[in-house]
C-alpha atoms as one frame of an Amber mdcrd trajectory, in Angstrom:
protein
 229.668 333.660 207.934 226.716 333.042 210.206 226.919 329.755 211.971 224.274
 327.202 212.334 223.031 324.289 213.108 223.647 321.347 209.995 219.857 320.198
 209.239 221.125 318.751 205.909 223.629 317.022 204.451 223.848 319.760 201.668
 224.734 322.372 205.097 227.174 319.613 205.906 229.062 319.802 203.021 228.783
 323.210 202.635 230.634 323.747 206.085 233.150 321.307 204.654 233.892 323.293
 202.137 234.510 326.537 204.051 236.377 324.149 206.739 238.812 323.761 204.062
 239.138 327.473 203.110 239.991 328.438 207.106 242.466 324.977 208.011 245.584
 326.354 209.279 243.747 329.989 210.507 245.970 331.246 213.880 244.451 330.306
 216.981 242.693 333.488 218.612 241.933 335.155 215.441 238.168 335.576 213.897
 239.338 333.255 211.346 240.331 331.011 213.767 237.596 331.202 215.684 235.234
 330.212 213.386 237.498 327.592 212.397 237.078 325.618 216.059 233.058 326.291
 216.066 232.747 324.206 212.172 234.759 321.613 213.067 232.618 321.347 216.566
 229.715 320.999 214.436 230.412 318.886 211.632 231.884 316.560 214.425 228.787
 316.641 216.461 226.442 315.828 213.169 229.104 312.975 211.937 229.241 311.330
 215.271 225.395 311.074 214.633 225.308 310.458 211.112 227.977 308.378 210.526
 228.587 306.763 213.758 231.728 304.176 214.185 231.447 300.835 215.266 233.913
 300.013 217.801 236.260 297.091 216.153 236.133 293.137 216.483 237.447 291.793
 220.080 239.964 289.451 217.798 241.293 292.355 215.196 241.619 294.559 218.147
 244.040 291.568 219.871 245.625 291.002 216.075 246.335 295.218 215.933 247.708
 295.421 219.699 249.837 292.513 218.650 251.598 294.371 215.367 251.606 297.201
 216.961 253.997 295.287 219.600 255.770 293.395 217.707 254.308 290.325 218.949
 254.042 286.602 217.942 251.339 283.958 219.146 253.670 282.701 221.022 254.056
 286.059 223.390 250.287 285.897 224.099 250.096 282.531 225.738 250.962 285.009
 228.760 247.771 286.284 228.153 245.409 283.497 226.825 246.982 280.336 227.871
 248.882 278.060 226.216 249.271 277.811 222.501 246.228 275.785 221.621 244.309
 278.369 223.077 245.491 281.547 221.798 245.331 279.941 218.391 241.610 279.231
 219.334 241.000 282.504 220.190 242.767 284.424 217.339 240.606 281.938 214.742
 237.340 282.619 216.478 236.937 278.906 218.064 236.726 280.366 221.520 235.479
 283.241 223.686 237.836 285.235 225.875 236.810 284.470 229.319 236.949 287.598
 232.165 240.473 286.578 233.693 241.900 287.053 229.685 239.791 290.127 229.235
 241.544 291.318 232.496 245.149 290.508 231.419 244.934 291.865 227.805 243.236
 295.310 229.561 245.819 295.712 231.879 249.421 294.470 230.096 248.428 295.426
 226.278 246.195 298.379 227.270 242.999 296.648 225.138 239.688 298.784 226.290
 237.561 296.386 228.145 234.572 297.552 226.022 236.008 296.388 222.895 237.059
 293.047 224.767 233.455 292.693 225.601 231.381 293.067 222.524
């Protein structure tokens, strides 16, 4: 197959298509190959075509905290007391730069998402 660039979305879904036919090709064969330089591409033109918003500040907090098992109560070590962190899960109040700072480095919560 001769590879080029996608200039439509009809070329994007045409390389879909032939994605599917070559998933599971052995590494270091044409097949392959071929595989790795499609997927390149249609990554390249979804990342600018269908670009992902990084998530909410709060639902990022909410997902760290089932991911961890954790209650309200475990993140007034992060937020402040309980009246706060209930403020801040409902939306009533910002996350200041010291709880930015705490949730980045204890629950591993990407400062960028923090911040928007």
């Amino acid at each position: 197959m001769e590879i080029k660039p996608i200039k439509s979305e009809r070329d994007y879904n045409e390389l879909l298509h032939r994605i599917e036919k070559l998933w599971g090709s052995k590494k270091d064969t044409p097949e392959g190959d071929e595989l790795d330089l499609l997927v390149t591409l249609v990554e390249s033109y979804e990342m600018k075509h269908y670009p992902i918003a990084p998530p909410d500040p709060i639902d990022a907090i909410k997902f760290r905290m089932e991911q961890m098992g954790m209650t309200k109560a475990d993140m007034v070590k992060y937020l402040g007391s309980q009246s706060r962190v209930s403020e801040i899960l409902n939306r009533k109040r910002k996350l200041t730069l010291g709880m930015i700072r705490s949730l980045y480095k204890d629950l591993k919560i990407s400062p960028e998402i923090l911040l928007a």
